[in-house]
C-alpha positions, 0 to 999 in steps of 0.5 A: 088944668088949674092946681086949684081946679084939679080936686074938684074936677076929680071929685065930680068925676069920681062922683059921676061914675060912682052914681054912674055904676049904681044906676048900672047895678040897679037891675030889676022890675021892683019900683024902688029899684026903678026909681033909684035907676032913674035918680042915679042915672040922671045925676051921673049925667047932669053932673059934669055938665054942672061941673063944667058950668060952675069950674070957674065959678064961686059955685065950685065949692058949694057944687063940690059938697053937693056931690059928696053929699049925693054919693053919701046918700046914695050909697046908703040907698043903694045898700038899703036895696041890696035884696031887692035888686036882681043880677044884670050885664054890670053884676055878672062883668064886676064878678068875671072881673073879679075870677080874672084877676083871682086866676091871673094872681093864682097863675103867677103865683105858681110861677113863682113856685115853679121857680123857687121849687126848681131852685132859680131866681124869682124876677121881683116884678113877678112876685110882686103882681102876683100877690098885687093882683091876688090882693085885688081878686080879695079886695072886696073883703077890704072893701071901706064900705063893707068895713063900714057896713059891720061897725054899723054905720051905715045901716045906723044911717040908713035908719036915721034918713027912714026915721026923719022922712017915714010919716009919723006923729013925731014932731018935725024938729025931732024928724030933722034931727034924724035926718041931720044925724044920717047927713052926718053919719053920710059924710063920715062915710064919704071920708073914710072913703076918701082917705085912700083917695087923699093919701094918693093925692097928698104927695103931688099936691103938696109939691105943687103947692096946693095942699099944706105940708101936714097934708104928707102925713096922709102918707101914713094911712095906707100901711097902717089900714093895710096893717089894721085889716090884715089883724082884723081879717085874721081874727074874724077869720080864725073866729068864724073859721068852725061855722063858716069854713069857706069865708074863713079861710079866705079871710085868713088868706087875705090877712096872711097875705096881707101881712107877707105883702105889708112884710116884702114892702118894707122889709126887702130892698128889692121892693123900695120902688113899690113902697114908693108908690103903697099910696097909689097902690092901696088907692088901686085896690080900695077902688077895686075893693068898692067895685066889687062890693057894690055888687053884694046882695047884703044890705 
């Protein structure tokens, strides 16, 4: 493939089975959720035969910014009709995903006591997954979109697109004004969903020569949210730790072992090799993050 192909390549896969995903999570007989299934269904399926047609075209830019904008109105949608959805066979998969990866983190890591409380030695390898894969049966707490969905951004959004397309005896200029500010407020959305993608991506790229050198401080992104979500899911957890015990202490869990795993990447020599690869990492578990909130019923 050619250096100069690859990101829009990417990015027209990842939005296909992004829309993809939603048009499987639309379940039930409500007539917005139907018409939402047969959008998304049909874009999700048009859009690498797009793809390949325009890849060696000038079209490849202009299609490229089609599909974020796409994935960035959809996805307001799709939050929008959380509570008019039903559970399907893709809800039900996502949440048994979700108990495996929490019972094969849990059972790894009672191996791990197992060992410490015998006084052996404890394999590197196995303490780390074990708090990988305990981060990711979590993720859905650290989910960009969720994160997203309490500063407001999203629902402000999904408000603007209401506002500018709703019947009204507003003027049109000030309807599209509405409208180009949710277009706005999207593609903020779409890039902070991108970061993780980005910072995965920087290092190869930029040794390749297709991105520029400024491009490695992307490099910085992953610890630094990893550092900020820890401290936020800390607080939020120590706040609602009266009124909501059971979110609370999971909160407190994940932001704990958040900072015991941000503490072992960097502090333990034996954990270079992972630091090596957080880029990767943290695209893992924000990809399964996003996975696993997509299945919630909270607009």
């Amino acid at each position: 493939m050619a250096p100069e192909h690859r990101a829009f390549v990417l990015l027209t896969a990842a939005a296909s089975a992004v829309l993809l995903l939603w048009a499987a999570l639309a379940a039930g007989s409500d007539h917005r959720v139907r018409t939402f299934r047969a959008v998304t269904l049909l874009g999700g399926a048009t859009l690498p035969l797009a793809a390949i047609r325009a890849v060696a075209t000038p079209y490849r830019a202009p299609l490229g910014g089609a599909a974020l904008l796409a994935v960035a109105v959809t996805g307001v949608l799709h939050r929008a009709l959380a509570g008019r959805r039903r559970t399907g066979p893709a809800e039900r998969a996502i949440r048994t995903l979700r108990l495996v990866l929490e019972g094969a983190g849990l059972a790894l890591l009672a191996a791990v006591v197992v060992l410490l409380l015998r006084d052996l030695p404890v394999p590197v390898r196995l303490a780390f997954w074990s708090l990988f894969l305990l981060r990711l049966s979590i993720a859905d707490l650290l989910d960009p979109s969720r994160l997203a969905g309490r500063t407001g951004l999203t629902q402000s959004a999904a408000r603007d697109f209401r506002a500018g397309a709703r019947p009204s005896r507003r003027p049109v200029p000030s309807r599209l004004a509405r409208v180009t500010r949710g277009l706005a407020k999207s593609a903020l959305y779409v890039l902070w969903l991108a970061l993780p993608l980005a910072a995965a991506l920087a290092p190869g790229e930029v040794a390749a020569g297709s991105w520029p050198r400024e491009a490695l401080a992307l490099r910085f992104y992953p610890p630094a949210a990893l550092g900020l979500t820890a401290l936020l899911l800390v607080g939020q957890g120590s706040a609602r730790l009266a009124r909501r015990p059971g979110d609370a202490f999971r909160g407190l869990l994940a932001g704990l072992g958040t900072g015991l795993y941000l503490t072992a990447l960097f502090a333990l020599p034996s954990f270079a090799a992972y630091r090596a690869s957080l880029g990767g990492l943290y695209l893992a578990e924000t990809v399964t993050g996003f996975l696993l909130g997509t299945v919630s019923k909270r607009a």
